[in-house]
C-alpha positions as CSV (number, residue, x, y, z in Angstrom):
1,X,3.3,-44.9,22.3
2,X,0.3,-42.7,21.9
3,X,-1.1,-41.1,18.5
4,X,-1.2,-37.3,18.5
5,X,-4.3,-36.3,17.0
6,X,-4.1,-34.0,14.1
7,X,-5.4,-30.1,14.9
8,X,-8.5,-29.2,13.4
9,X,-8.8,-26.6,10.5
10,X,-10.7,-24.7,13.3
11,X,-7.9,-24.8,15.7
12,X,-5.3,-24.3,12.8
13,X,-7.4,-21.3,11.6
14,X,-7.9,-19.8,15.3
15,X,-3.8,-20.7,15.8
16,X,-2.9,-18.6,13.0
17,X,-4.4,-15.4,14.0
18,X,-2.7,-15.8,16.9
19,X,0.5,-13.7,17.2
20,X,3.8,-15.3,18.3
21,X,6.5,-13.7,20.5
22,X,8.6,-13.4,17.2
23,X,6.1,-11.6,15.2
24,X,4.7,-9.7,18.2
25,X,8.2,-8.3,19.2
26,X,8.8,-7.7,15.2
27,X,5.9,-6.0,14.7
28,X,6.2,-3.8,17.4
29,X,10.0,-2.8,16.4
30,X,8.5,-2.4,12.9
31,X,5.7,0.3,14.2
32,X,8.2,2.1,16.1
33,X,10.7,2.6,13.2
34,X,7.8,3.8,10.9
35,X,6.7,6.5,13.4
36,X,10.6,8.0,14.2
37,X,11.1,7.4,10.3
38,X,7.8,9.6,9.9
39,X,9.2,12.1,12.7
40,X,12.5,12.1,11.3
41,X,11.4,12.9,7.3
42,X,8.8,15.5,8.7
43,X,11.6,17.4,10.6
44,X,13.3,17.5,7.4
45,X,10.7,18.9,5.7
46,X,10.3,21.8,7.9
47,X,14.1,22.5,8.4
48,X,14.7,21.7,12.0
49,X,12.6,20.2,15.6
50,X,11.4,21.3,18.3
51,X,12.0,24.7,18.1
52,X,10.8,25.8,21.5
53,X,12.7,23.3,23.9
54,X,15.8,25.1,25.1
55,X,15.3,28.4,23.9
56,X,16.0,27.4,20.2
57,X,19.4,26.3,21.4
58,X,17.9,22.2,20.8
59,X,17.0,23.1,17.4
60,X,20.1,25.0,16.0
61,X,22.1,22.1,17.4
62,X,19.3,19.3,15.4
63,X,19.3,21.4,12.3
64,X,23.1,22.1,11.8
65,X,24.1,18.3,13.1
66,X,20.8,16.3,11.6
67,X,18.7,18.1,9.1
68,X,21.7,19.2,6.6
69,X,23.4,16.6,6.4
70,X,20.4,14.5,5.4
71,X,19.3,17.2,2.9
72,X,23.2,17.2,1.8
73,X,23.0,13.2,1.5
74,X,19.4,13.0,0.0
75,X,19.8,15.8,-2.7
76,X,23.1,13.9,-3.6
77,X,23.5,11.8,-7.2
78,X,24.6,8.7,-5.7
79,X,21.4,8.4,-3.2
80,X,19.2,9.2,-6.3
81,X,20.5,6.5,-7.9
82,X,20.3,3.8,-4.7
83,X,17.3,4.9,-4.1
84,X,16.0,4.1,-7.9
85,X,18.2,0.6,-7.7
86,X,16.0,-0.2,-4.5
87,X,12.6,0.9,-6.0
88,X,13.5,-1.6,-9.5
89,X,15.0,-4.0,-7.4
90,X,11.8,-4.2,-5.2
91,X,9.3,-3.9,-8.3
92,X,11.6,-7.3,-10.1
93,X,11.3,-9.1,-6.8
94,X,7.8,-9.1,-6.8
95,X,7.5,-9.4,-10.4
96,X,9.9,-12.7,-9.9
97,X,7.8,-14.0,-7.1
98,X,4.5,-14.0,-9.2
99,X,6.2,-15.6,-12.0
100,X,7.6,-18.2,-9.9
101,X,4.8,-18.6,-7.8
102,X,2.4,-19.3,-11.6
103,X,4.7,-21.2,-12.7
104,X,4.8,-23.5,-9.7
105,X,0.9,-23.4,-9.7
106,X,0.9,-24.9,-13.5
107,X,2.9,-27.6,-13.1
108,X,1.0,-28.5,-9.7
109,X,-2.0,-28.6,-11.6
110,X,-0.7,-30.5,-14.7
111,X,0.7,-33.0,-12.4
112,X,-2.9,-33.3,-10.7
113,X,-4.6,-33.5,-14.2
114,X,-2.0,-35.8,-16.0
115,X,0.1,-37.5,-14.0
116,X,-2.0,-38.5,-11.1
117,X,-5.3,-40.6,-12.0
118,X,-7.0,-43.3,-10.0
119,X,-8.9,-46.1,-12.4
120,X,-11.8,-47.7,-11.6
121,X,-14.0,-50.0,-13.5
122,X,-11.8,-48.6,-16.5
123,X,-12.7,-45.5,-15.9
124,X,-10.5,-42.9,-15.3
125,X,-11.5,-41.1,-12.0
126,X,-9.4,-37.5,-11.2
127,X,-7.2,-37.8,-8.0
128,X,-8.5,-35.6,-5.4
129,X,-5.3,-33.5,-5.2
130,X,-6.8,-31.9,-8.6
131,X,-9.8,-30.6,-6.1
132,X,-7.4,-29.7,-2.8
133,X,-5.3,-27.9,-5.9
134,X,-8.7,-25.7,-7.3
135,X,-9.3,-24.9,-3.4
136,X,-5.9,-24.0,-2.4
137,X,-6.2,-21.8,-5.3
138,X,-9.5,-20.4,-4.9
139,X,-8.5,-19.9,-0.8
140,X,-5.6,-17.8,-1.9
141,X,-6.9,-15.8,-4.3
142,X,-9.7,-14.9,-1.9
143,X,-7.3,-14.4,0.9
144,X,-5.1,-11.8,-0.7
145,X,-8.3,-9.7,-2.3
146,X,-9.8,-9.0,1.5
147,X,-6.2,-8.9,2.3
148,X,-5.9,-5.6,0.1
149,X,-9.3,-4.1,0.5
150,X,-8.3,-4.1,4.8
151,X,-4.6,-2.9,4.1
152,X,-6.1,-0.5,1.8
153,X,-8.8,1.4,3.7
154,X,-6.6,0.7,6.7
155,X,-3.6,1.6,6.0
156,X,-4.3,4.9,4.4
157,X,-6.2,6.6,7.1
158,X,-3.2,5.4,9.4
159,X,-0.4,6.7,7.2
160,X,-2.8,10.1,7.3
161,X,-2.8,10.4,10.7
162,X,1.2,9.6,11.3
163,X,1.9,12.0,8.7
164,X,-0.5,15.4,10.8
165,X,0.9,13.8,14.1
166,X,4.4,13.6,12.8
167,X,4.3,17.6,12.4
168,X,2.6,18.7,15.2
169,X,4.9,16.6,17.2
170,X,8.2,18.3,15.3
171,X,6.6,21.5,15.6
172,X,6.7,21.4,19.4
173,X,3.7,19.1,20.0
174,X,6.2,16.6,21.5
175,X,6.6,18.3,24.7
176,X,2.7,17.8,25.2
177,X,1.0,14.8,26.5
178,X,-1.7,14.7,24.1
179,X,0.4,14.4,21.2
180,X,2.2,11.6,23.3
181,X,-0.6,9.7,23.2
182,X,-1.6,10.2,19.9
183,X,1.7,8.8,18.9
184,X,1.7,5.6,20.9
185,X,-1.9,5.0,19.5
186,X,-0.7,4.9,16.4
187,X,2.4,3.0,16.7
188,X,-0.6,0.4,18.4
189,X,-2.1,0.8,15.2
190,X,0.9,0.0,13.1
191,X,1.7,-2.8,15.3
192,X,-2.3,-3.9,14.8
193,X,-1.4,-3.8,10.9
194,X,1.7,-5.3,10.9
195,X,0.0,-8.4,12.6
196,X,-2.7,-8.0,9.5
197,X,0.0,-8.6,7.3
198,X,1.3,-11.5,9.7
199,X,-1.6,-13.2,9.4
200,X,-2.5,-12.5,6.2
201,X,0.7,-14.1,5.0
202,X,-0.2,-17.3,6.7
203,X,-3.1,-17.8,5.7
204,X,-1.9,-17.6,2.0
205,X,0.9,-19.8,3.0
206,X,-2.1,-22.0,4.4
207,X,0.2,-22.2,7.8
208,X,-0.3,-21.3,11.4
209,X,3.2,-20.1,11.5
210,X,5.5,-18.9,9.5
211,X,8.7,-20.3,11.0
């Protein structure tokens, strides 16, 4: 029987930027349901879409079938308040995760300080989980600050450009090619962010994949 050599951190690191046919096909579902959600809201907004294609029949039909009843179901009492149950709900899940996720770090490290020693020459020499604990640490930390600073600048001047896209398209701009292509480049661009966030997440996970 033949030994299987352990992968590099190199080959690890390399593996994990990698994307997988899950989170390809994920992201790429994702990026799509952001820009019809932005086309959707945006039509909304201005009461109706595409008001040139069919004479203004197309956009009667979308404003009487689409557009009120979403204004009718957003402007409701009942969405308010599942809408303000999913914002607290989201705000305590990530307030639960950090929690957990300190309080996991704490007893990792009291267990490398206290409960694992090596002695030598009765002296009592640190285990070296105590160091891979202060790197793990020090990796993640590090990870999730660039992590921000490229979601940040990145994700803002995206979101700006769906947003002026998303108008221009509802406005008529659908019908052209131009503003065609300007939509599938940014739903590349969402998809290009998604997999940020893909790797990102392994990376603090310290794991080439996440399943």
């Amino acid at each position: 029987m033949f030994a299987l050599r352990p992968e590099s951190f190199a080959a690890r690191f390399i593996r994990s930027l990698l994307p997988s046919a899950m989170s390809a096909l994920l992201c790429i579902c994702s990026s799509v349901g952001i820009v019809g959600t932005a086309l959707l809201l945006q039509s909304v907004t201005i009461g109706t879409s595409l008001p040139g294609l069919f004479e203004g029949e197309w956009a009667t039909e979308y404003t009487n079938n689409v557009v009120q009843p979403l204004e009718s179901a957003f402007s409701s009492v009942t969405a308010a308040n599942i809408m303000t149950l999913l914002i607290w709900g989201g705000a305590g899940l990530v307030v639960y995760l950090v929690i957990i996720y300190g309080a996991l770090s704490y007893k990792q490290l009291r267990n490398a300080r206290r409960n694992i020693q090596l002695t030598e020459n009765g002296t009592v020499i640190q285990h070296p989980a105590l160091h891979s604990y202060f790197v793990s640490v020090t990796w993640r930390v590090i990870v999730v600050c660039i992590g921000l600073v490229v979601l940040v600048f990145g994700g803002q001047s995206t979101l700006e450009s769906l947003s002026r896209v998303a108008l221009s398209a509802v406005e008529g701009g659908l019908l052209t090619t131009e503003i065609v292509l300007e939509l599938l480049l940014l739903i590349a661009k969402l998809t290009l962010l998604a997999h940020i966030c893909v790797v990102f997440t392994r990376l603090v996970a310290m794991r080439s994949r996440l399943f």
